[in-house]
Structures are given as structure tokens and as C-alpha cells.
PDB file with one MODEL, atoms N, CA, C and O in Angstrom:
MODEL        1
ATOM      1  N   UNK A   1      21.472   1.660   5.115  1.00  0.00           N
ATOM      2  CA  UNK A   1      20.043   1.456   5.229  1.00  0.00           C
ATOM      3  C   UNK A   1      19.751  -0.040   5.122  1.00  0.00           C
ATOM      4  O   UNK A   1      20.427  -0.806   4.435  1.00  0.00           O
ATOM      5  N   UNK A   2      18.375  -0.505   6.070  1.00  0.00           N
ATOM      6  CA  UNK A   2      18.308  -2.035   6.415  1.00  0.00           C
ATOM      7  C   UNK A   2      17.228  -2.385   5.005  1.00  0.00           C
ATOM      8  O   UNK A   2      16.199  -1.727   4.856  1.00  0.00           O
ATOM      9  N   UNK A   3      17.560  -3.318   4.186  1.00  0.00           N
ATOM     10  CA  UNK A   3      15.778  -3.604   3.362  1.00  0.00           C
ATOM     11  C   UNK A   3      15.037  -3.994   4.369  1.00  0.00           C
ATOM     12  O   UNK A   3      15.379  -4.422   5.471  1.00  0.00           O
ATOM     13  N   UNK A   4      13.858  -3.796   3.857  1.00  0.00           N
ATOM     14  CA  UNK A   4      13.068  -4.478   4.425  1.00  0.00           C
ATOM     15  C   UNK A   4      12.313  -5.534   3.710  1.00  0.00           C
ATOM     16  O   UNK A   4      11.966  -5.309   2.551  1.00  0.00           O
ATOM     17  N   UNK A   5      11.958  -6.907   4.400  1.00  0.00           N
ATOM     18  CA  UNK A   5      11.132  -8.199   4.072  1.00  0.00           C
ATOM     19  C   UNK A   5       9.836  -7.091   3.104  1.00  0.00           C
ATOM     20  O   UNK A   5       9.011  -6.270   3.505  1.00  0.00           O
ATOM     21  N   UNK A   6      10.128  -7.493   2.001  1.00  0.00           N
ATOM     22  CA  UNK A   6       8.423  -6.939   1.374  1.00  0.00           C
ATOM     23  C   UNK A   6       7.475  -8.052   1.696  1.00  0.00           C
ATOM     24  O   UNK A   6       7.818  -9.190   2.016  1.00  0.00           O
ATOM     25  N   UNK A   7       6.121  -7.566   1.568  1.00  0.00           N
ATOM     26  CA  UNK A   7       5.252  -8.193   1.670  1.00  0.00           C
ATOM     27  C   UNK A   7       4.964  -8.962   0.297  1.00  0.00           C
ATOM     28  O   UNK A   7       5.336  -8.573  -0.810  1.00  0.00           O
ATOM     29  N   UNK A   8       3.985 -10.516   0.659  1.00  0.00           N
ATOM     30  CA  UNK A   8       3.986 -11.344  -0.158  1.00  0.00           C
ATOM     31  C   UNK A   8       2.958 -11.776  -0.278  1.00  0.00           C
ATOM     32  O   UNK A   8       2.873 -13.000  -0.371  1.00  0.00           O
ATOM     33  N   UNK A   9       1.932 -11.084  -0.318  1.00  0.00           N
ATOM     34  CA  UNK A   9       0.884 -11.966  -0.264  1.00  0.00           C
ATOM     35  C   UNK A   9       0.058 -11.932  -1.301  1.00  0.00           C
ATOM     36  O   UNK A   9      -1.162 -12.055  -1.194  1.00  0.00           O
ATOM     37  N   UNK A  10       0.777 -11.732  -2.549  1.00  0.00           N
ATOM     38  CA  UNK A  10       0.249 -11.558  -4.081  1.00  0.00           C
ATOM     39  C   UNK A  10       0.849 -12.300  -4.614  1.00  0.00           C
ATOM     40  O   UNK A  10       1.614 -11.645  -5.322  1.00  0.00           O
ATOM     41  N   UNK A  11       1.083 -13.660  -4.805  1.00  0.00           N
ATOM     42  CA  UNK A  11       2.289 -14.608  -5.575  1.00  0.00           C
ATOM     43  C   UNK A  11       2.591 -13.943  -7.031  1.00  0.00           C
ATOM     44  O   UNK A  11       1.928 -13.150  -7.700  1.00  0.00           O
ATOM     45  N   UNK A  12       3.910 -14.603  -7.277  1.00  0.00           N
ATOM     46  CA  UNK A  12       4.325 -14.179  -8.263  1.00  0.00           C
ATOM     47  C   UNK A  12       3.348 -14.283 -10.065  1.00  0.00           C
ATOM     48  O   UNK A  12       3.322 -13.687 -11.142  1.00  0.00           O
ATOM     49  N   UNK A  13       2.816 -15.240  -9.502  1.00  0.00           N
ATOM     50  CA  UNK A  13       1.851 -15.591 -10.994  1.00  0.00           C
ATOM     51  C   UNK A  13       0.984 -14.578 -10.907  1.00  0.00           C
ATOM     52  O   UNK A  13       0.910 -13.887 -11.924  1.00  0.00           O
ATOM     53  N   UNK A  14       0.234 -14.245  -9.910  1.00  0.00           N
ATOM     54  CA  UNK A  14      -0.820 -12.802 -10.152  1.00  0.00           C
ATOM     55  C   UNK A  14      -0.296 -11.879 -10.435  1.00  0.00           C
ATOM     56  O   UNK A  14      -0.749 -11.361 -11.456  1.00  0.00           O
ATOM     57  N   UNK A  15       1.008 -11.077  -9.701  1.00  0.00           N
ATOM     58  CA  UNK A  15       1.426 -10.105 -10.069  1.00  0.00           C
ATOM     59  C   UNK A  15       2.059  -9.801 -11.648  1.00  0.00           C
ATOM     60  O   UNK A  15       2.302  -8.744 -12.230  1.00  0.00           O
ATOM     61  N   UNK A  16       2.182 -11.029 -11.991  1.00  0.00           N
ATOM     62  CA  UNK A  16       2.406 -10.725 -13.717  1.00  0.00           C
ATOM     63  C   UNK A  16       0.947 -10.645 -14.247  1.00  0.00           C
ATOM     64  O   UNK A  16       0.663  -9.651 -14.915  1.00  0.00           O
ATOM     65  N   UNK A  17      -0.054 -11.626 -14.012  1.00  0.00           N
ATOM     66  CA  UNK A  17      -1.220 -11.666 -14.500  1.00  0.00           C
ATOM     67  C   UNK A  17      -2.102 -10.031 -14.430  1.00  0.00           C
ATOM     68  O   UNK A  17      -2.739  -9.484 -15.330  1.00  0.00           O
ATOM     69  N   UNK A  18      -1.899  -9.663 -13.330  1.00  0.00           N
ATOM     70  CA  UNK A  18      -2.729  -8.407 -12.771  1.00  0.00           C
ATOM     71  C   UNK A  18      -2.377  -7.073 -11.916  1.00  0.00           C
ATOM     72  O   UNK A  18      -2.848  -6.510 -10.928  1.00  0.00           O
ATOM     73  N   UNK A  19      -1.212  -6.848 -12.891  1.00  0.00           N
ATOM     74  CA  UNK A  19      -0.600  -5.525 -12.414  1.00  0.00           C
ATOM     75  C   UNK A  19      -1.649  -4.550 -12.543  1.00  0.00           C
ATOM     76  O   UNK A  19      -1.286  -3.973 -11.518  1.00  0.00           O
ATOM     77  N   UNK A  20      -2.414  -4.020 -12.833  1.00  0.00           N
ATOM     78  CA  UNK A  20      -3.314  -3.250 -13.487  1.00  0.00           C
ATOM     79  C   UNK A  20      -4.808  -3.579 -11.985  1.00  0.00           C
ATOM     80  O   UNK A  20      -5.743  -2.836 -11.686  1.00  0.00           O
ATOM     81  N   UNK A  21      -4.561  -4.455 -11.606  1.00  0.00           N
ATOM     82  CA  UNK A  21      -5.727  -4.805 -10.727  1.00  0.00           C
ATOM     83  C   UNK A  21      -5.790  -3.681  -9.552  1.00  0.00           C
ATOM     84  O   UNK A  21      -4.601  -3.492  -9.296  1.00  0.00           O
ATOM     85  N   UNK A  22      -6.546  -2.851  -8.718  1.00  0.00           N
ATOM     86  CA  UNK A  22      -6.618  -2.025  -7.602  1.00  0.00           C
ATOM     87  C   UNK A  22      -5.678  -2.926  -6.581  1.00  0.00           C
ATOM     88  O   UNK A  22      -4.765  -2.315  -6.025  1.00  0.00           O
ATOM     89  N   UNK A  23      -5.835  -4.334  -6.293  1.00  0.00           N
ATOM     90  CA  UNK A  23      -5.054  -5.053  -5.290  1.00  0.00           C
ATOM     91  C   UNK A  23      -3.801  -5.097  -5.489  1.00  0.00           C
ATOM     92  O   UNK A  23      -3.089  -5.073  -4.486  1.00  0.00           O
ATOM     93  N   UNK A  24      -3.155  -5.173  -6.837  1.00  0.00           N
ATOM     94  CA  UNK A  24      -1.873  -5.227  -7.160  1.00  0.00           C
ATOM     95  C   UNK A  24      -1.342  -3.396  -6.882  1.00  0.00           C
ATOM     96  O   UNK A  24      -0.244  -3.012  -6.480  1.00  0.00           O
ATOM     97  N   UNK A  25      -2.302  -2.727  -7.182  1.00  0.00           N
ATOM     98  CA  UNK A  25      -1.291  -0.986  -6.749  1.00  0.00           C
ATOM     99  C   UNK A  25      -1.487  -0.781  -5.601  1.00  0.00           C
ATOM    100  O   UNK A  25      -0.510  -0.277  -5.048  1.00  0.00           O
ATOM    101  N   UNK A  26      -2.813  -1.042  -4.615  1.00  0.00           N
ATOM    102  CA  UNK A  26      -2.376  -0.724  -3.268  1.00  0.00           C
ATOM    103  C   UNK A  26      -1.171  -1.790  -2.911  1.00  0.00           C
ATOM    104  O   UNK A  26      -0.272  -1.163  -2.349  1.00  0.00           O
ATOM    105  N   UNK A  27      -0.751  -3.579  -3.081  1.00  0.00           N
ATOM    106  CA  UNK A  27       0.516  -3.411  -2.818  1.00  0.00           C
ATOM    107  C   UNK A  27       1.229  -3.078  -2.665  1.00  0.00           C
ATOM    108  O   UNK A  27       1.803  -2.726  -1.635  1.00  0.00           O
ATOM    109  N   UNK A  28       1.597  -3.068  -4.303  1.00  0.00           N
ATOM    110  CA  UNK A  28       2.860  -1.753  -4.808  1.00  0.00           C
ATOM    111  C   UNK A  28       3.226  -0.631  -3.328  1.00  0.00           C
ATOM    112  O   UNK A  28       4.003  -0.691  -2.375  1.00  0.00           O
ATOM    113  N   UNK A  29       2.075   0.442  -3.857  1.00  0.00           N
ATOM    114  CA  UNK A  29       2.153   1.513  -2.908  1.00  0.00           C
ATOM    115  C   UNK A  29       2.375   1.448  -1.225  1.00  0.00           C
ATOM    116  O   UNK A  29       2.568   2.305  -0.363  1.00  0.00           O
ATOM    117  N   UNK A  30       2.259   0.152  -1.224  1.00  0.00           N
ATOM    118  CA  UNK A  30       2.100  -0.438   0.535  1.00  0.00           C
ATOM    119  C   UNK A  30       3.744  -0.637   0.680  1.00  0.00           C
ATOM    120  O   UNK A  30       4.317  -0.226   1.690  1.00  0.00           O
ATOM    121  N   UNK A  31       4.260  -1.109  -0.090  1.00  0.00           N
ATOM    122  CA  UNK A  31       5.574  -1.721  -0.156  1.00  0.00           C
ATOM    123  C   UNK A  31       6.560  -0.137  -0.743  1.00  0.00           C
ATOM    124  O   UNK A  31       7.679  -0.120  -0.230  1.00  0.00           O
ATOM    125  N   UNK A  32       6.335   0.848  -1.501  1.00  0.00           N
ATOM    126  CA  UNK A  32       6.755   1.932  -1.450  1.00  0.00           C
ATOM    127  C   UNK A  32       6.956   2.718  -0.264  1.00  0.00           C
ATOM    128  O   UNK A  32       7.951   3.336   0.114  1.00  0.00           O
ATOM    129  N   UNK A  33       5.601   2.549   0.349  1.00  0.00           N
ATOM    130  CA  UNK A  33       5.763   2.980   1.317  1.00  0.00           C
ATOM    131  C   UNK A  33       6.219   3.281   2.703  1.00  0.00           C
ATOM    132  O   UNK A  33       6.479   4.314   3.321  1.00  0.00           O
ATOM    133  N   UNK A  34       6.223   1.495   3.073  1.00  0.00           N
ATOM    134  CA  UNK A  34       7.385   1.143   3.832  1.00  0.00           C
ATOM    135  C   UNK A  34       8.886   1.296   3.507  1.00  0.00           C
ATOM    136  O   UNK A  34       9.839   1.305   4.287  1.00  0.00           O
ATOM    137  N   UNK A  35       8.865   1.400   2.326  1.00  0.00           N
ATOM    138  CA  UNK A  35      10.708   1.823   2.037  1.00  0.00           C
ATOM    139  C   UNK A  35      11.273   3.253   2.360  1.00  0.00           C
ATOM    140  O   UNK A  35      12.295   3.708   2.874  1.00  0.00           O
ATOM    141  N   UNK A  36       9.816   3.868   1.667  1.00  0.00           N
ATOM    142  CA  UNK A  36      10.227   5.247   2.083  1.00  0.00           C
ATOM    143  C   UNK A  36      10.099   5.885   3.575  1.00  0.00           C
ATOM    144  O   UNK A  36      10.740   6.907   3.821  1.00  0.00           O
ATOM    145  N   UNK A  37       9.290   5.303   4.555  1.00  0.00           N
ATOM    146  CA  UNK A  37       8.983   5.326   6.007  1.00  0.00           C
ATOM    147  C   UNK A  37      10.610   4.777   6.690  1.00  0.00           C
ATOM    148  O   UNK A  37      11.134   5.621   7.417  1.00  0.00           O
ATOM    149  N   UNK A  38      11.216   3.764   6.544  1.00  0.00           N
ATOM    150  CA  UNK A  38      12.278   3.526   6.571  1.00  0.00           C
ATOM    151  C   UNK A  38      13.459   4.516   6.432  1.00  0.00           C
ATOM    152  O   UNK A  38      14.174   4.951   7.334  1.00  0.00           O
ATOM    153  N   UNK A  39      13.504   4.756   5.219  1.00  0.00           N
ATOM    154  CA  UNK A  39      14.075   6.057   4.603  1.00  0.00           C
ATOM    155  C   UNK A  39      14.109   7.230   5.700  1.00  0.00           C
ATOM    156  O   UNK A  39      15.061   7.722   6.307  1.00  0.00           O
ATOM    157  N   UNK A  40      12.863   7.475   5.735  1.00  0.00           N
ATOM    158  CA  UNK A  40      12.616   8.918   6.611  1.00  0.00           C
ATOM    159  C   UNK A  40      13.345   8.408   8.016  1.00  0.00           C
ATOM    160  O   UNK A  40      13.958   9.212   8.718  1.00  0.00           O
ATOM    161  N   UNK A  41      13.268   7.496   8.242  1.00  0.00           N
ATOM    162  CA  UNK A  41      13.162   7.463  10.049  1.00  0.00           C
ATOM    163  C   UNK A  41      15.128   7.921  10.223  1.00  0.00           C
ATOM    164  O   UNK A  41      15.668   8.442  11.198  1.00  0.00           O
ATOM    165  N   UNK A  42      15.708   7.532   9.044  1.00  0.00           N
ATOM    166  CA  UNK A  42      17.118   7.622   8.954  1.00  0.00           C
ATOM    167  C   UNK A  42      17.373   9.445   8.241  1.00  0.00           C
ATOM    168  O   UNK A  42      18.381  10.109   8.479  1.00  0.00           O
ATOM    169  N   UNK A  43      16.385   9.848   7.515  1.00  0.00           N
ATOM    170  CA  UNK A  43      17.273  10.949   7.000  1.00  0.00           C
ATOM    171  C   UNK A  43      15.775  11.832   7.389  1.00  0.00           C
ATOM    172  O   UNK A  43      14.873  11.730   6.557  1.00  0.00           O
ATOM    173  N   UNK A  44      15.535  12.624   8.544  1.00  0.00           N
ATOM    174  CA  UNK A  44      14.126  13.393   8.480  1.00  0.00           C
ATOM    175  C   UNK A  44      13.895  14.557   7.761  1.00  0.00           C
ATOM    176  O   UNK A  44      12.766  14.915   7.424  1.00  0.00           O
ATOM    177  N   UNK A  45      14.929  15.170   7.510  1.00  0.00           N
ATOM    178  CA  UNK A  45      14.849  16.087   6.979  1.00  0.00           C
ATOM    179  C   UNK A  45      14.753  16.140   5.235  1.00  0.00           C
ATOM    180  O   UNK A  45      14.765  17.274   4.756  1.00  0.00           O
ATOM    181  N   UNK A  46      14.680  15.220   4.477  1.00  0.00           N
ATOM    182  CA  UNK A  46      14.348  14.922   3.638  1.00  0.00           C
ATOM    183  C   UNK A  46      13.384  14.942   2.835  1.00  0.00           C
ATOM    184  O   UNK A  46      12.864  13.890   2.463  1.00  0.00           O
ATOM    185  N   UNK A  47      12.809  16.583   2.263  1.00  0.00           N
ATOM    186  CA  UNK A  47      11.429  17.026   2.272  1.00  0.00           C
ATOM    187  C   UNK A  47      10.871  16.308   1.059  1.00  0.00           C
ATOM    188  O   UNK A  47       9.692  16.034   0.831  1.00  0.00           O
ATOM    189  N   UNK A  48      12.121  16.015   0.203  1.00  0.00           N
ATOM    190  CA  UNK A  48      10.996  15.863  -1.008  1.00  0.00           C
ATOM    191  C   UNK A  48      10.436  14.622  -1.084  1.00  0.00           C
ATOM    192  O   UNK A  48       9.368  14.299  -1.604  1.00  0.00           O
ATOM    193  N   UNK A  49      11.647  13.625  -0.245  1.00  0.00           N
ATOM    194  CA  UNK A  49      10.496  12.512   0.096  1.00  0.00           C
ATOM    195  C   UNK A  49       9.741  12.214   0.792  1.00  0.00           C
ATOM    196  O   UNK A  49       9.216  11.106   0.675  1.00  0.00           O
ATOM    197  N   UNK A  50       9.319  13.245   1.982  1.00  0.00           N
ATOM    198  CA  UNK A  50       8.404  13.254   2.340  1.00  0.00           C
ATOM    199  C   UNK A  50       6.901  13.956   1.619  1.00  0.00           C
ATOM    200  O   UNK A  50       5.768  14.004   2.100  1.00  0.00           O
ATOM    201  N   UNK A  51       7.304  14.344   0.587  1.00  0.00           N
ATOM    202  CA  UNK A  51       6.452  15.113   0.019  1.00  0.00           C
ATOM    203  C   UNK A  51       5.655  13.414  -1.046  1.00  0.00           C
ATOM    204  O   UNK A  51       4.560  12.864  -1.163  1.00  0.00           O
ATOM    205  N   UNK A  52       7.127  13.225  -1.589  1.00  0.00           N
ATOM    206  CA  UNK A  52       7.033  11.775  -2.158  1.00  0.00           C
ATOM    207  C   UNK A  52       5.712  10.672  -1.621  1.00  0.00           C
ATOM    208  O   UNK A  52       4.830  10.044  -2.206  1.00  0.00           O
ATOM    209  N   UNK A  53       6.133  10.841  -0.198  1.00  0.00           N
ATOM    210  CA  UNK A  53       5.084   9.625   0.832  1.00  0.00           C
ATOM    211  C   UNK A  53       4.484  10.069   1.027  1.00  0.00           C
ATOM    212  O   UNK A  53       3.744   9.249   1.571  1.00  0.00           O
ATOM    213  N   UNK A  54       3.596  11.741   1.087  1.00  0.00           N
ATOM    214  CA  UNK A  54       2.183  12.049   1.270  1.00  0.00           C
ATOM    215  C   UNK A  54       1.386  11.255  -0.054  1.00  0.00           C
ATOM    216  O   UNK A  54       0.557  10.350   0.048  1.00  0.00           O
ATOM    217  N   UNK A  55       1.893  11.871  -1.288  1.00  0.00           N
ATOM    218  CA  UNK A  55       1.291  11.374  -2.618  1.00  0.00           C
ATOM    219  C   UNK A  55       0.967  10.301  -2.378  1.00  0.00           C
ATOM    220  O   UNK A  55      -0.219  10.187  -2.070  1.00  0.00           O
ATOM    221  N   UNK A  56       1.713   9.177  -2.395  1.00  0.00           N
ATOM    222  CA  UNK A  56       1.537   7.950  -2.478  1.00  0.00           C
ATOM    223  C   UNK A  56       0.642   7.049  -1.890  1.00  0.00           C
ATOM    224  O   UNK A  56       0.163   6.036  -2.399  1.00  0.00           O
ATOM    225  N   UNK A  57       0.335   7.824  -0.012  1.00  0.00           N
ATOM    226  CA  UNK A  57      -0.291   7.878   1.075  1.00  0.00           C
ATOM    227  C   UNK A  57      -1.798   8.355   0.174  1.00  0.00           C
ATOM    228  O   UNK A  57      -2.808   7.651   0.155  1.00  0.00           O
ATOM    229  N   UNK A  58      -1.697   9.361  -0.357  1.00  0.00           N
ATOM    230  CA  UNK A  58      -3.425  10.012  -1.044  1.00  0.00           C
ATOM    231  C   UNK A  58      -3.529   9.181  -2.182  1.00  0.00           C
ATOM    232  O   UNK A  58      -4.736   9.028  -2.369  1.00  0.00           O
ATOM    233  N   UNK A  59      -2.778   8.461  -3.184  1.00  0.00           N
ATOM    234  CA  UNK A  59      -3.169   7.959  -3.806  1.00  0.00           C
ATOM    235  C   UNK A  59      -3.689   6.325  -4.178  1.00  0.00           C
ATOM    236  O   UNK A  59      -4.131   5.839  -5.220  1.00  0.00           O
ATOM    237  N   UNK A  60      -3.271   5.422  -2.093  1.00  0.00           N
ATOM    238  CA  UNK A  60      -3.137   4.458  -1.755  1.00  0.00           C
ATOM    239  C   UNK A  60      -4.735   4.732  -1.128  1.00  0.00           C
ATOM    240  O   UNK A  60      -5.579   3.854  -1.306  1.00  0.00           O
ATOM    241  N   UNK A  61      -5.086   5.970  -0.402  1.00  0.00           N
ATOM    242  CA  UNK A  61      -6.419   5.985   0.107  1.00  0.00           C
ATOM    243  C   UNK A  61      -7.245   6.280  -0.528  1.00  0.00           C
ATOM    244  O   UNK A  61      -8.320   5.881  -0.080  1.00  0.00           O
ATOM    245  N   UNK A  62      -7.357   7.126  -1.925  1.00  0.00           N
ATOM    246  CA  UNK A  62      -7.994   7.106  -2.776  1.00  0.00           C
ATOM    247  C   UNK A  62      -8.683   5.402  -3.661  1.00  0.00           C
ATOM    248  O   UNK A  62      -9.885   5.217  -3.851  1.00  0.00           O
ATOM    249  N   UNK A  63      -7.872   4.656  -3.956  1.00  0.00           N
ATOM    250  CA  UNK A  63      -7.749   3.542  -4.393  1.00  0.00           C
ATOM    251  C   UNK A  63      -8.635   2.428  -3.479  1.00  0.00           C
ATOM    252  O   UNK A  63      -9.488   1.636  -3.878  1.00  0.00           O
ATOM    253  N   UNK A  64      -8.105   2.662  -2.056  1.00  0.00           N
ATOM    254  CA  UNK A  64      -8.748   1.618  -1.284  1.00  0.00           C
ATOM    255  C   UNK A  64     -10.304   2.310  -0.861  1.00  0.00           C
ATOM    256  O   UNK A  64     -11.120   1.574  -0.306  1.00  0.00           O
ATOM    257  N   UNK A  65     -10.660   3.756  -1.154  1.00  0.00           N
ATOM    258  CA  UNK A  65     -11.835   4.589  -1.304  1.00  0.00           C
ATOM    259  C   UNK A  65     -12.966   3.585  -2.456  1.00  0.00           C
ATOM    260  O   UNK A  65     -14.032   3.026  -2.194  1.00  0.00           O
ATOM    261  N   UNK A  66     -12.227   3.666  -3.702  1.00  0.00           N
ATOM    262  CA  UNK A  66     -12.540   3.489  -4.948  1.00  0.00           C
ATOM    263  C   UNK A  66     -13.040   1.809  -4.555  1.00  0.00           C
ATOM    264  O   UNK A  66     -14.233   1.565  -4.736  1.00  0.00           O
ATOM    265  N   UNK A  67     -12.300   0.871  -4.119  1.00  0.00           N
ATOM    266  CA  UNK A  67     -12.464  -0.398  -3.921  1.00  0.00           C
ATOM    267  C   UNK A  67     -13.628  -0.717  -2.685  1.00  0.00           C
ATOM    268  O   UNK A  67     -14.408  -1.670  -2.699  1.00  0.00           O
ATOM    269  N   UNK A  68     -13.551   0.127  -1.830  1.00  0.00           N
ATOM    270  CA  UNK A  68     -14.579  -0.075  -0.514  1.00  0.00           C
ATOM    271  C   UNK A  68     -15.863   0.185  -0.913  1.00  0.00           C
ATOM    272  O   UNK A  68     -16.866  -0.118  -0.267  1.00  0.00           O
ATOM    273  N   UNK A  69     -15.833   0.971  -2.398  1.00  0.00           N
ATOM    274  CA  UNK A  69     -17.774   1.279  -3.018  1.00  0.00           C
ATOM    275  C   UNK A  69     -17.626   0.509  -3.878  1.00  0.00           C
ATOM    276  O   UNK A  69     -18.661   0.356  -4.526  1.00  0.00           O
ATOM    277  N   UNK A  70     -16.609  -0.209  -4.286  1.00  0.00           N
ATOM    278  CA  UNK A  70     -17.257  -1.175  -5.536  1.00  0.00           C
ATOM    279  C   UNK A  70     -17.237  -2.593  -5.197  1.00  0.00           C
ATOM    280  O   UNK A  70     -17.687  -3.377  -6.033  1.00  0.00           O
ATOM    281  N   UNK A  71     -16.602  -3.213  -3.653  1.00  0.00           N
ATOM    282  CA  UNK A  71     -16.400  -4.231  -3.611  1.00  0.00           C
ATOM    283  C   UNK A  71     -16.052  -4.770  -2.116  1.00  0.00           C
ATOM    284  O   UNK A  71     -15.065  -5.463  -1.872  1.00  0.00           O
ATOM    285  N   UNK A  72     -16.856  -4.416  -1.307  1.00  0.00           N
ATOM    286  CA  UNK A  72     -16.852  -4.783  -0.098  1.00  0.00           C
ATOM    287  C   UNK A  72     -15.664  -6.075   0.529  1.00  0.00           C
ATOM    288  O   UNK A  72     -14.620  -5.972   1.172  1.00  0.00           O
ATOM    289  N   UNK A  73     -16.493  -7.375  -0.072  1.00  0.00           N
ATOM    290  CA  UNK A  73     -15.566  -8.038   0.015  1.00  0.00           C
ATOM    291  C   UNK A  73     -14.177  -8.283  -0.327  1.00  0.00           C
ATOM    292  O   UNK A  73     -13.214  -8.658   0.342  1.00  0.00           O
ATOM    293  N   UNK A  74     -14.303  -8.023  -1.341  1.00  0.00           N
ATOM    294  CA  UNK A  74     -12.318  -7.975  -1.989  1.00  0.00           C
ATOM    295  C   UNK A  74     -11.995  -6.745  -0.636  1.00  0.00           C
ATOM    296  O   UNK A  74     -11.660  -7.216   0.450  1.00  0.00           O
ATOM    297  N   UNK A  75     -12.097  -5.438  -0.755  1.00  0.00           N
ATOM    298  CA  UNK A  75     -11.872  -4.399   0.083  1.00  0.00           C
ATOM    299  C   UNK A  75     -11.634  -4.745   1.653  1.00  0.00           C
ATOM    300  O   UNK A  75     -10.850  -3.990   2.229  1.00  0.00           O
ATOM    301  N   UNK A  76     -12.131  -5.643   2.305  1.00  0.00           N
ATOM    302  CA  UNK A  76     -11.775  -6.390   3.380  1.00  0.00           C
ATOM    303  C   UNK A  76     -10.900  -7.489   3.564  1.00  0.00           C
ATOM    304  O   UNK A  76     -10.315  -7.768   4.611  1.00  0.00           O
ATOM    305  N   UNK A  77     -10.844  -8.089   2.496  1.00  0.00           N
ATOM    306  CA  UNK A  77      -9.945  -9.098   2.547  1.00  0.00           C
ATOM    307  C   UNK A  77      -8.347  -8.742   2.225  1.00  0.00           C
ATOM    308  O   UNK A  77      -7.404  -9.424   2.627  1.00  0.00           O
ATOM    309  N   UNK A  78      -8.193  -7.038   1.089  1.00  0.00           N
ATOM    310  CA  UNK A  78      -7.283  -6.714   0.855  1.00  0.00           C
ATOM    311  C   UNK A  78      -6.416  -6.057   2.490  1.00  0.00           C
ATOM    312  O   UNK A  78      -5.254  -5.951   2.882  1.00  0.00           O
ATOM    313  N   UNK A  79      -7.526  -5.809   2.927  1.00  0.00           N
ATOM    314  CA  UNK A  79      -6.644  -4.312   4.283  1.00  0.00           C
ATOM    315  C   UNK A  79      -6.829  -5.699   5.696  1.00  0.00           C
ATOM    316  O   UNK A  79      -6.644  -5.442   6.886  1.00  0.00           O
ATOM    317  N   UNK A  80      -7.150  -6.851   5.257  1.00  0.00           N
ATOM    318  CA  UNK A  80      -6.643  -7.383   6.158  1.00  0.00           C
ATOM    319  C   UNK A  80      -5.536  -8.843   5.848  1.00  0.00           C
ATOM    320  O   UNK A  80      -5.136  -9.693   6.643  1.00  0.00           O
ATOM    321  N   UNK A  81      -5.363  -8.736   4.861  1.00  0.00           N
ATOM    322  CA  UNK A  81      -4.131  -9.370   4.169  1.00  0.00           C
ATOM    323  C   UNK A  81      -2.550  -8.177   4.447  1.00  0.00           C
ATOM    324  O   UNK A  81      -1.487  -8.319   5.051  1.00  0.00           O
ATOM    325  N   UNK A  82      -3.074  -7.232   3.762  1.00  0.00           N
ATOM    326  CA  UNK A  82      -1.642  -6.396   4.260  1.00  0.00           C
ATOM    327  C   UNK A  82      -1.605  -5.805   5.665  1.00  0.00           C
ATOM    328  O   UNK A  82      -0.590  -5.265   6.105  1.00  0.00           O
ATOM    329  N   UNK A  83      -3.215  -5.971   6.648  1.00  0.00           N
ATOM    330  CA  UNK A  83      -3.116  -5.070   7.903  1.00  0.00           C
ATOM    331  C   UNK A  83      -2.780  -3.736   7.813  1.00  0.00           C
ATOM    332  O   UNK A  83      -2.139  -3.328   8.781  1.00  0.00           O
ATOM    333  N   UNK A  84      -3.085  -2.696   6.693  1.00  0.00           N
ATOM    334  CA  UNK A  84      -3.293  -1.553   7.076  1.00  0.00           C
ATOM    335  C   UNK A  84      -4.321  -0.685   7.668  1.00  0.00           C
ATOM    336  O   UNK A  84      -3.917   0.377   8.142  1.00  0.00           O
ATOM    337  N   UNK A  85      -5.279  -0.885   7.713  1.00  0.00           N
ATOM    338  CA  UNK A  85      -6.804  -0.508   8.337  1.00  0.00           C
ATOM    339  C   UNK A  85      -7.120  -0.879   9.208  1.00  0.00           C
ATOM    340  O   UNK A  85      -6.608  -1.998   9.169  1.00  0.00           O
ATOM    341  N   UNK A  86      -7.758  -0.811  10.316  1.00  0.00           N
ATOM    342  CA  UNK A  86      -8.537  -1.557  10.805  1.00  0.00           C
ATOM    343  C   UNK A  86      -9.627  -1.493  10.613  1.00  0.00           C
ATOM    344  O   UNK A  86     -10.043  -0.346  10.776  1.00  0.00           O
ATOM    345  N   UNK A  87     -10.849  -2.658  10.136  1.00  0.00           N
ATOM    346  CA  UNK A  87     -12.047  -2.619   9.542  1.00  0.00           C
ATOM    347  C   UNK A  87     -12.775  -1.575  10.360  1.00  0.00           C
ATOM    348  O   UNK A  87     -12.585  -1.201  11.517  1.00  0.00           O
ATOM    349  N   UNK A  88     -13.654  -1.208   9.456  1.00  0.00           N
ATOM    350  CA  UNK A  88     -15.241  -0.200  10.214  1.00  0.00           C
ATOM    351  C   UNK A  88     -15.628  -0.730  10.403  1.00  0.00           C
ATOM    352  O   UNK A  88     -15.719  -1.729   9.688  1.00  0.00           O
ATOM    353  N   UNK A  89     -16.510  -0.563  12.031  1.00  0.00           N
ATOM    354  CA  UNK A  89     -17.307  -1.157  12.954  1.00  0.00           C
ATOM    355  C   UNK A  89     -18.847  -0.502  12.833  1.00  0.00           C
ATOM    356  O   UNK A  89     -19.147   0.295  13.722  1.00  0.00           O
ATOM    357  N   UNK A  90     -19.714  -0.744  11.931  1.00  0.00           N
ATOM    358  CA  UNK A  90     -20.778  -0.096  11.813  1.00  0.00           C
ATOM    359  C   UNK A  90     -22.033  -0.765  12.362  1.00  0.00           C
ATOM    360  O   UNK A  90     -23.121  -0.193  12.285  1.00  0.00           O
TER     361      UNK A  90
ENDMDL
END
């Protein structure tokens, strides 16, 4: 199995400072997630981690849920720092 480049766009001084922050666990979970997407593409049949990457998947959209009503701005700047979303067009 290949690693993959994690993403970096939380320097090392925040991530000690603010593990606990909503921006620091959707990371996390962003970077779980790609490992385990990886994972799958090599072993598919592999239920429990796929069961693994739904969770993580509901508990990454829950979070960025939680952040999009309390904080517009941070909430945009986070999903377009890692590029998972594409913003709402309202």
C-alpha cells in the first residue's frame, strides 16, 4: 500500500494548540479518510472498513453541519482549504 502526502494546512503549532477545535477534527477525519479510501480501492471487500468510512464520513458532515450554523466564515474557508465541498450557491 502507497501513503499518501497528508494534508497540511494546519501547521504544526495549531495542531498542538487546538486539537479540540471543529477545524482540527474535520482534518483529522479528512486525512482518515483518505487512508481508508486508499485502503478500499486495494482490498473492496473489506466490510468493516467500509463500515469504518461511513462513520467517519457522518461524523465529518455532522461537524462541518455544526460549523456552517455557527460560523459562516471559518466554515468556508475550512472546505476550501481542504477542497471537500463545493460552496452553496444561494
Amino acid at each position: 500500500m502507497v501513503k499518501n502526502a497528508f494534508i497540511s494546512v494546519i501547521s504544526q503549532e495549531e495542531k498542538e494548540e487546538n486539537k479540540g477545535s471543529v477545524e482540527f477534527q474535520v482534518f483529522s477525519f479528512t486525512n482518515k479518510i483518505q487512508r481508508l479510501t486508499s485502503h478500499l480501492e486495494l482490498h473492496r471487500k473489506d466490510y468493516s472498513s467500509q463500515r469504518g468510512l461511513r462513520k467517519i464520513l457522518g461524523k465529518r458532515q455532522r461537524l462541518l453541519a455544526y460549523l456552517s450554523k455557527k460560523n459562516k466564515v471559518r466554515y468556508k474557508e475550512l472546505i476550501g482549504q481542504l477542497d471537500i465541498r463545493k460552496p452553496k450557491t444561494r
